[in-house]
C-alpha beads as a LAMMPS data file, in Angstrom:
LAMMPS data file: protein, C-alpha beads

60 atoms
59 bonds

1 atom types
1 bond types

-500.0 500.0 xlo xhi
-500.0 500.0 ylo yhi
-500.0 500.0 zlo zhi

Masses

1 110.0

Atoms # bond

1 1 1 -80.803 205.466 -249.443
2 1 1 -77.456 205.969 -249.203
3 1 1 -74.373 205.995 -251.917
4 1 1 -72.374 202.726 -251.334
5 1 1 -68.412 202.662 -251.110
6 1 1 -68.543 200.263 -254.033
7 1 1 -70.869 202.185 -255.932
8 1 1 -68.123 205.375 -255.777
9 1 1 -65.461 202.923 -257.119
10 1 1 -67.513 201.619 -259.756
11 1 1 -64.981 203.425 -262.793
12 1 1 -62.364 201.317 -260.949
13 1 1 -64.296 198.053 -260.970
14 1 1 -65.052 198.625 -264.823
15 1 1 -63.256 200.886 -267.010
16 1 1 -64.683 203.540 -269.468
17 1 1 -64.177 202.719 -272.734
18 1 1 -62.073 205.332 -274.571
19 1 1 -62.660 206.671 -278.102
20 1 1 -59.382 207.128 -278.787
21 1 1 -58.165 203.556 -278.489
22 1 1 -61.353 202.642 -280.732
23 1 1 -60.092 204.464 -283.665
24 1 1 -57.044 202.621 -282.862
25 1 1 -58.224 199.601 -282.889
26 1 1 -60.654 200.217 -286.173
27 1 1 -57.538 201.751 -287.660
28 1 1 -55.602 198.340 -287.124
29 1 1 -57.852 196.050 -287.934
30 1 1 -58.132 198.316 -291.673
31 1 1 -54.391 197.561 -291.854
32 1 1 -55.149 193.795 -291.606
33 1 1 -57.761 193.973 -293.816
34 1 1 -55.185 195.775 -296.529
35 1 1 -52.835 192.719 -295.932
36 1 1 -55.551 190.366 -296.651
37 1 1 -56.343 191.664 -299.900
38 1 1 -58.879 194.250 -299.522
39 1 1 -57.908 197.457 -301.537
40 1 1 -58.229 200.988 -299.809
41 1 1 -61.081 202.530 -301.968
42 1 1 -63.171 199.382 -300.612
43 1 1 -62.179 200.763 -297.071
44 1 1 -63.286 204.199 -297.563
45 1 1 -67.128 203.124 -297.892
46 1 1 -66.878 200.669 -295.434
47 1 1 -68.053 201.339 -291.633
48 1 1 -67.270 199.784 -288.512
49 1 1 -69.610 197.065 -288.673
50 1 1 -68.557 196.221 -292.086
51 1 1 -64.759 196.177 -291.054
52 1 1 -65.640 193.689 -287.992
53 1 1 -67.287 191.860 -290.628
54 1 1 -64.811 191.010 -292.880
55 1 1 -62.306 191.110 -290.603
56 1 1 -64.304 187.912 -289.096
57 1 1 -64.263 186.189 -292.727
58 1 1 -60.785 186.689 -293.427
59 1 1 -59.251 184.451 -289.749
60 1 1 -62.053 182.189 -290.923

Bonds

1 1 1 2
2 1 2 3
3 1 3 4
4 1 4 5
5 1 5 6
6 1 6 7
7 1 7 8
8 1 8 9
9 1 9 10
10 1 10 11
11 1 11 12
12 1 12 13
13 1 13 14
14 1 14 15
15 1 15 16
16 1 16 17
17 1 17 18
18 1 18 19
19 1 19 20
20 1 20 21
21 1 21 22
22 1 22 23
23 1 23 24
24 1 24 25
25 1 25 26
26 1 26 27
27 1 27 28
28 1 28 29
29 1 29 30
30 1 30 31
31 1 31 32
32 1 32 33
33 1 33 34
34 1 34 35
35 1 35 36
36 1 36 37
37 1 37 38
38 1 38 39
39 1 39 40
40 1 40 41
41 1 41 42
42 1 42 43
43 1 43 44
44 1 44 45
45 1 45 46
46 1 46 47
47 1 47 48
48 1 48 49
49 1 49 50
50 1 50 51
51 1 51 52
52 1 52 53
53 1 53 54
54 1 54 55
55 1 55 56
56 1 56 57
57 1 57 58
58 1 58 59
59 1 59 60
């Protein structure tokens, strides 16, 4: 079986997520959660799924 032109483009068809811009994008949504009322000691024992969590309840 051979290796398919699309198949060698396939980073181009769908990027790699990065784990730099996802401790970006954790880091902003902690700054929205600060704004919203949540103090920074809470923050410290939160993790990500936590963060996503509130962050959901908060725009609701």
């Amino acid at each position: 079986m051979r290796i398919r032109r699309a198949m060698l483009k396939k980073p181009l068809r769908r990027p790699i997520k990065k784990p730099r811009l996802k401790r970006r994008r954790i880091l902003e949504q902690k700054k929205r959660l600060v704004g919203a009322g949540i103090t920074e000691e809470q923050l410290v024992h939160m993790n990500t799924q936590e963060i996503r969590a509130a962050i959901r309840e908060t725009c609701a």
